[in-house]
N, CA, C and O atoms as a GROMACS GRO file, in nm:
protein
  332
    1UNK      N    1  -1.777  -1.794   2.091
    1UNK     CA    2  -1.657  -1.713   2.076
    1UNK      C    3  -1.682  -1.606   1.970
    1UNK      O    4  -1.729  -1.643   1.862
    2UNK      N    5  -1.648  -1.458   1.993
    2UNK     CA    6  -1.635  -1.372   1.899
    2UNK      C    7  -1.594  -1.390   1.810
    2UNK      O    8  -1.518  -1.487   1.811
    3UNK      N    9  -1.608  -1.319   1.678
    3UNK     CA   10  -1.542  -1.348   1.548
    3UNK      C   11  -1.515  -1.166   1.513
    3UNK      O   12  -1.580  -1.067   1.480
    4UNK      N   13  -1.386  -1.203   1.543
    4UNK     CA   14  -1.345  -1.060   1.468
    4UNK      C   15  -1.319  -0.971   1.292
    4UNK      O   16  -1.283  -1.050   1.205
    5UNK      N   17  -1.332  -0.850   1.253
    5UNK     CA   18  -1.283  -0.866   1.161
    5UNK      C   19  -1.131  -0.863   1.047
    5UNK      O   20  -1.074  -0.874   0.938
    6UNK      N   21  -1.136  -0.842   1.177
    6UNK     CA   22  -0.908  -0.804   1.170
    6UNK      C   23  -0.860  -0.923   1.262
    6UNK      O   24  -0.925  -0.997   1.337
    7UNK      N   25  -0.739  -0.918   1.234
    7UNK     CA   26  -0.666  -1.012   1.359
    7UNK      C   27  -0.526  -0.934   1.353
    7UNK      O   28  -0.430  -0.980   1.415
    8UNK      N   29  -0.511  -0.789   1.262
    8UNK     CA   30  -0.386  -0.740   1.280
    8UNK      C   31  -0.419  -0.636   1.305
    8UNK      O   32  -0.537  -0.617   1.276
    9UNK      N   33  -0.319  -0.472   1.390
    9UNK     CA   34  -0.344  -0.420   1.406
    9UNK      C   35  -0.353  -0.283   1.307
    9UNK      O   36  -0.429  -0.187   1.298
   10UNK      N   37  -0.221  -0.334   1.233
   10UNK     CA   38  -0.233  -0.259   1.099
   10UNK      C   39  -0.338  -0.266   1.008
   10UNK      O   40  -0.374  -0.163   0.951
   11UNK      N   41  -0.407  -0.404   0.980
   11UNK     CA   42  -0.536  -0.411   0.885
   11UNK      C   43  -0.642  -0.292   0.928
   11UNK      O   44  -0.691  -0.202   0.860
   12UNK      N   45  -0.654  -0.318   1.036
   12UNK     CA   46  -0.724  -0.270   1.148
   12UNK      C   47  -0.734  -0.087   1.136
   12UNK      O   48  -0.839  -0.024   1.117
   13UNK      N   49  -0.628  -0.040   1.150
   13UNK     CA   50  -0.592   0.102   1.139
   13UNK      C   51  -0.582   0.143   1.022
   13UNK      O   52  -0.572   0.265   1.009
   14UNK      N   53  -0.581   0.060   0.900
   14UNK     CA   54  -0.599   0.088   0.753
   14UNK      C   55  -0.699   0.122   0.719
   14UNK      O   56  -0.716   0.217   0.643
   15UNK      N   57  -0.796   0.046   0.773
   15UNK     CA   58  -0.896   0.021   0.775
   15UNK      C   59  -0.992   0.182   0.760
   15UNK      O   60  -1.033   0.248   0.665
   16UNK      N   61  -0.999   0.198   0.948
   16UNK     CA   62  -1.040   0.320   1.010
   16UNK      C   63  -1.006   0.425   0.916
   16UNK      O   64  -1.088   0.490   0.851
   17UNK      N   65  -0.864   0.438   0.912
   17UNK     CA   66  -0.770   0.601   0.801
   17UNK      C   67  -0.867   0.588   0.697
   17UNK      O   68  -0.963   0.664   0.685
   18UNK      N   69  -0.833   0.460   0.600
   18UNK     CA   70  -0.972   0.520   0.502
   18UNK      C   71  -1.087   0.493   0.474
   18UNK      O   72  -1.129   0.456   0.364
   19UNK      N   73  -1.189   0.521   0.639
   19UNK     CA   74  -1.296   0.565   0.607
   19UNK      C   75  -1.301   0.712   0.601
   19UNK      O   76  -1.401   0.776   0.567
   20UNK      N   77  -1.183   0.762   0.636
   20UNK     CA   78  -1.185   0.922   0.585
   20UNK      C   79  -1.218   0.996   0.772
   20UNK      O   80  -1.197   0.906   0.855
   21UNK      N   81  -1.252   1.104   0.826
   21UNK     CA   82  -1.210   1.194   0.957
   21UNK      C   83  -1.094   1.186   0.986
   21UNK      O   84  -0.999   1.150   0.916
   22UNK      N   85  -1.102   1.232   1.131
   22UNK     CA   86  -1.006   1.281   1.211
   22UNK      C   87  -0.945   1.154   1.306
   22UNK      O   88  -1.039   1.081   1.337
   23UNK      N   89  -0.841   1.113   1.351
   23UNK     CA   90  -0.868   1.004   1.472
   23UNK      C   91  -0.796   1.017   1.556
   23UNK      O   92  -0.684   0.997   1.509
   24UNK      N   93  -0.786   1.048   1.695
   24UNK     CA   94  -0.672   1.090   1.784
   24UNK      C   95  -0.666   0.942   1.793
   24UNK      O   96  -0.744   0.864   1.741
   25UNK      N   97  -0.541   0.908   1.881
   25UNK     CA   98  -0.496   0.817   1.908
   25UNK      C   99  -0.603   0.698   2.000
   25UNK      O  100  -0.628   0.582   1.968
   26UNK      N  101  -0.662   0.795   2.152
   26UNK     CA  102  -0.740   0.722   2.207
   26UNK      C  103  -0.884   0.663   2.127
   26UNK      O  104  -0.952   0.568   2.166
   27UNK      N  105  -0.908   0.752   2.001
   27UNK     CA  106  -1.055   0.688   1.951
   27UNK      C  107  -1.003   0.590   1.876
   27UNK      O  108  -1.084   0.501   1.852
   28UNK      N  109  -0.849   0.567   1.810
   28UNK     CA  110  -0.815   0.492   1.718
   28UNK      C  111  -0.820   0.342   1.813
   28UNK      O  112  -0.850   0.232   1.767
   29UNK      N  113  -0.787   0.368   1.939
   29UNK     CA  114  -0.724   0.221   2.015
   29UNK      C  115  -0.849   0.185   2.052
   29UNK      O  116  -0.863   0.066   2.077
   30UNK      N  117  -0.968   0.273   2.067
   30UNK     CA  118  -1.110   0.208   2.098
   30UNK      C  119  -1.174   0.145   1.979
   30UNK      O  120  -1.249   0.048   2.000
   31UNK      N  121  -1.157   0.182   1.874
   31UNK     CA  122  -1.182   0.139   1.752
   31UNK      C  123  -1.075   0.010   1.694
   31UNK      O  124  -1.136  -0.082   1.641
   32UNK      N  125  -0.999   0.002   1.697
   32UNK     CA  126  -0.922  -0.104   1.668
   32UNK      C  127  -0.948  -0.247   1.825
   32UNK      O  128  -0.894  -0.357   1.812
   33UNK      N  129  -0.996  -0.229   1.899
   33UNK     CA  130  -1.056  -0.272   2.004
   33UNK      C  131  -1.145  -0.335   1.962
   33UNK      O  132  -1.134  -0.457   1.977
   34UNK      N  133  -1.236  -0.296   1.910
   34UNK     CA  134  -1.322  -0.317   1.828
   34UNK      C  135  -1.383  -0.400   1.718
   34UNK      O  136  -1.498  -0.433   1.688
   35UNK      N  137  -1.249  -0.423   1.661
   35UNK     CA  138  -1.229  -0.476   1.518
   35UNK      C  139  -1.107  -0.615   1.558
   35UNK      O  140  -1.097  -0.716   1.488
   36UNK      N  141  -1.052  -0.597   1.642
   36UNK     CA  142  -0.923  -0.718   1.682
   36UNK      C  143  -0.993  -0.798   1.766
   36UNK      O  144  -1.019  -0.911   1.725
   37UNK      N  145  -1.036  -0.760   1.892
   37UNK     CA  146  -1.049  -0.812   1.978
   37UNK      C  147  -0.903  -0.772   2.132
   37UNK      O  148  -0.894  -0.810   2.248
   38UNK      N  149  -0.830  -0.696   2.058
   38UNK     CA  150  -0.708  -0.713   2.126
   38UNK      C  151  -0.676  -0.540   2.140
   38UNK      O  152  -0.656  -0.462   2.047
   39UNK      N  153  -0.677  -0.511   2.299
   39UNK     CA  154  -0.599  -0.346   2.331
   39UNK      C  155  -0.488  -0.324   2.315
   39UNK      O  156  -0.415  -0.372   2.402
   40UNK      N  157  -0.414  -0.239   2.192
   40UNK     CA  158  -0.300  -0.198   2.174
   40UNK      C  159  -0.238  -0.052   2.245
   40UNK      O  160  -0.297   0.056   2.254
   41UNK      N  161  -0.141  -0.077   2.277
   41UNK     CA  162  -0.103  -0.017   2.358
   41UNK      C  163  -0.105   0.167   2.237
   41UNK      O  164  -0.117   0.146   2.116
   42UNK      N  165  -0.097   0.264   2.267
   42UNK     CA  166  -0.115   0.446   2.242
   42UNK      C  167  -0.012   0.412   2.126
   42UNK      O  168  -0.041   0.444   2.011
   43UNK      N  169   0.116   0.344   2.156
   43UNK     CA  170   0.265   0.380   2.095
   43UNK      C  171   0.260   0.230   1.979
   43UNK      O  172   0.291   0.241   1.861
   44UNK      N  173   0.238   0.167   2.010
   44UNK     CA  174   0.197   0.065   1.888
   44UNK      C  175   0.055   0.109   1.821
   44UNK      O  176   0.047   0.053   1.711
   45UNK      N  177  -0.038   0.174   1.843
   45UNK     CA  178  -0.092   0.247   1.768
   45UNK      C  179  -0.061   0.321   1.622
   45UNK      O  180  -0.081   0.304   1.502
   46UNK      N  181   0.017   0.440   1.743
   46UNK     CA  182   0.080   0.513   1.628
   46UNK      C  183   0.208   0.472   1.560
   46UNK      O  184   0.259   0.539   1.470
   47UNK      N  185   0.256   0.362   1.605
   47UNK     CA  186   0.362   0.266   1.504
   47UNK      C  187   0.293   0.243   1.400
   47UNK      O  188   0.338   0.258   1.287
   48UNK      N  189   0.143   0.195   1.434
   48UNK     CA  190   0.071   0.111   1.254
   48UNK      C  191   0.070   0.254   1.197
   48UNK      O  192   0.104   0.277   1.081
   49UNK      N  193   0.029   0.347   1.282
   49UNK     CA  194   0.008   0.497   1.145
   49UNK      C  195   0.164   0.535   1.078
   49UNK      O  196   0.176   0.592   0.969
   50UNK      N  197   0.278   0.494   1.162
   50UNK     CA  198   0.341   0.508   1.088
   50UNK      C  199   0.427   0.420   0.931
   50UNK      O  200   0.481   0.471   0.832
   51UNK      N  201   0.409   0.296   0.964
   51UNK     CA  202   0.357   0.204   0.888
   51UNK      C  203   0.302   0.243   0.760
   51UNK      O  204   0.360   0.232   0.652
   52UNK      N  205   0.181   0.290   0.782
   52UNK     CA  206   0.075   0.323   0.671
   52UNK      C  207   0.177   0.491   0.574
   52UNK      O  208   0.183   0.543   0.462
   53UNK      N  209   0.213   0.503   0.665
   53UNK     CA  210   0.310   0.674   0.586
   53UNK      C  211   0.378   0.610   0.463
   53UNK      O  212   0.392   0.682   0.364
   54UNK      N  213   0.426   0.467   0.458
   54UNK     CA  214   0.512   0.429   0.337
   54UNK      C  215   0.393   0.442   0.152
   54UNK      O  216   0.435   0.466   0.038
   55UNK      N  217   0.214   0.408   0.208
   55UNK     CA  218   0.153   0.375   0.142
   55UNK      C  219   0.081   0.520   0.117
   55UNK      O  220   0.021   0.546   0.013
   56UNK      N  221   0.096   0.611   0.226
   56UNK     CA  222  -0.003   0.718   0.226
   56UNK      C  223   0.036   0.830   0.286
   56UNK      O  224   0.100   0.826   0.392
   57UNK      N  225  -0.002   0.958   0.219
   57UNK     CA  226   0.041   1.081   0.330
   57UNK      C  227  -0.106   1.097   0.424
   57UNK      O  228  -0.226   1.095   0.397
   58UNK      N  229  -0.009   1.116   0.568
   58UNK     CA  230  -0.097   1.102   0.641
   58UNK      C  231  -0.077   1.286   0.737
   58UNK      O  232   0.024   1.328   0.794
   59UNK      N  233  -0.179   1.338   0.726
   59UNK     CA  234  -0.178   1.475   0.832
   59UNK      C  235  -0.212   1.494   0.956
   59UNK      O  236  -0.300   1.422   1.002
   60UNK      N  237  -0.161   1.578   1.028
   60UNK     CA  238  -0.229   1.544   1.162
   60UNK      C  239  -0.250   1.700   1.217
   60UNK      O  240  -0.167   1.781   1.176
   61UNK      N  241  -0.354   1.749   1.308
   61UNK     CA  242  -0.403   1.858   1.312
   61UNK      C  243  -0.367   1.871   1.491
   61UNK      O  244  -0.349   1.767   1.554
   62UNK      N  245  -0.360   1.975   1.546
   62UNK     CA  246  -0.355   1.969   1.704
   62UNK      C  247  -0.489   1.930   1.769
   62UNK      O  248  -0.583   1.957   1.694
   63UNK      N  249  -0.518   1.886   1.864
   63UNK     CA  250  -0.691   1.903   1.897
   63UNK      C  251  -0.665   2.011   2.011
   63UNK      O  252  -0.573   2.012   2.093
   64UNK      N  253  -0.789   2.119   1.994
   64UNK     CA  254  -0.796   2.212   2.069
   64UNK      C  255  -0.770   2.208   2.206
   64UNK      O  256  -0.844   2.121   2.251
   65UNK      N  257  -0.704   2.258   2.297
   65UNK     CA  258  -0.710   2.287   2.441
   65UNK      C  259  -0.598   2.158   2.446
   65UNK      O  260  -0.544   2.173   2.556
   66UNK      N  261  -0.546   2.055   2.389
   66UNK     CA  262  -0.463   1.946   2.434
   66UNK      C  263  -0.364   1.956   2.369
   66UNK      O  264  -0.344   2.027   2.270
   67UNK      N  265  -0.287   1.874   2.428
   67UNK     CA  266  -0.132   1.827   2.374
   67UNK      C  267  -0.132   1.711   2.248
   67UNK      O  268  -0.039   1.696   2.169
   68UNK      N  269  -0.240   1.645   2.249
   68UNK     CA  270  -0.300   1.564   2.181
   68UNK      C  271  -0.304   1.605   2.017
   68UNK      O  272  -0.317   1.723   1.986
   69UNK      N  273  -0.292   1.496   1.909
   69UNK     CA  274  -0.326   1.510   1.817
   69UNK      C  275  -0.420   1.437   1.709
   69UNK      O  276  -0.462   1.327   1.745
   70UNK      N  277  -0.459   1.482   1.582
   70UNK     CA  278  -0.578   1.411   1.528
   70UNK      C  279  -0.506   1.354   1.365
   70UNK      O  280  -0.460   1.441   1.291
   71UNK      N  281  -0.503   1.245   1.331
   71UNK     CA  282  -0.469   1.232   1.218
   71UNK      C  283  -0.553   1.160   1.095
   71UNK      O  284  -0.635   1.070   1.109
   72UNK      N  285  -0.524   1.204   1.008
   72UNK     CA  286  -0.624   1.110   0.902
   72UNK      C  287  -0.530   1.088   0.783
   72UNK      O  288  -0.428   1.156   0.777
   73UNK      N  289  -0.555   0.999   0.690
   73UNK     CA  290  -0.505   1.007   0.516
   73UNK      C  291  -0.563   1.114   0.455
   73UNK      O  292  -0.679   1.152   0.469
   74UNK      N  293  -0.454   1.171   0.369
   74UNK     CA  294  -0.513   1.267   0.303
   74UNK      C  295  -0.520   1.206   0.160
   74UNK      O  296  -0.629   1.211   0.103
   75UNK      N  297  -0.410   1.145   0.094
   75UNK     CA  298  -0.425   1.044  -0.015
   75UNK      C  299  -0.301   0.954   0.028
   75UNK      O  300  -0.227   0.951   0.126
   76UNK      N  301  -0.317   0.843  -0.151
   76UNK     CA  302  -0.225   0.777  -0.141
   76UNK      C  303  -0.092   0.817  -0.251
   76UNK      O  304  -0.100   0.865  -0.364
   77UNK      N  305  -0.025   0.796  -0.208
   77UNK     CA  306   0.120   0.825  -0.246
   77UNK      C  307   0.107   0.832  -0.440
   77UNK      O  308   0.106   0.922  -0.524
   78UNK      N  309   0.101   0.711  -0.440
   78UNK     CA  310   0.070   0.703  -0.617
   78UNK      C  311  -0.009   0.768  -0.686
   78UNK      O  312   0.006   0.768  -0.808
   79UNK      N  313  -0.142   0.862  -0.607
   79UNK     CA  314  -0.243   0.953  -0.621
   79UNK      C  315  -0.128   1.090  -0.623
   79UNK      O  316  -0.122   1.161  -0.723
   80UNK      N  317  -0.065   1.109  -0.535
   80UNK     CA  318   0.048   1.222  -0.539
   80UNK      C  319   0.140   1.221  -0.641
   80UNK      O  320   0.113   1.321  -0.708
   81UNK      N  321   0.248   1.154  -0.699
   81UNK     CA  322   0.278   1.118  -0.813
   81UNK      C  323   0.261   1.125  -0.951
   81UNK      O  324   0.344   1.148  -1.039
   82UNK      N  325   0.103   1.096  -0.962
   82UNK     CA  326   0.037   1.098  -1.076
   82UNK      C  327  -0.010   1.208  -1.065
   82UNK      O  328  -0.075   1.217  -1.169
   83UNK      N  329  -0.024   1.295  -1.014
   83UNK     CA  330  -0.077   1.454  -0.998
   83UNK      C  331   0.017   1.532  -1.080
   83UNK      O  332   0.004   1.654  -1.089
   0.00000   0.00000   0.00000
């Protein structure tokens, strides 16, 4: 049996945000795929990114030619604050 390194999807997507790029939604759910063992659906996806907005500002850029978008952390909140 596999051994994963997450078993949540939020750990999971915390995770990814800060290793720092870009992540549209579909590379995030292949990547959290990855790390769970378990396919989350596009919209519980971007539920954990929103989630993570309480801990972090998070930006998101258009991706060229799509309707689609790319998001990453830019910092964390308490990093903003103390600025």
């Amino acid at each position: 049996m596999t051994e994963y390194p997450y078993k949540k999807a939020l750990d999971a997507v915390r995770y990814l945000m800060l290793t720092g790029g870009w992540w549209s939604e579909a590379s995030m759910r292949k990547a959290v795929l990855k790390l769970t063992g378990t396919m989350y659906s596009g919209s519980g996806i971007t539920a954990r990114m929103r989630d993570l907005k309480q801990e972090y500002t998070i930006v998101k850029r258009p991706v060229f030619e799509s309707r689609a978008f790319e998001y990453r952390i830019e910092k964390a909140k308490r990093e903003q604050e103390a600025a």
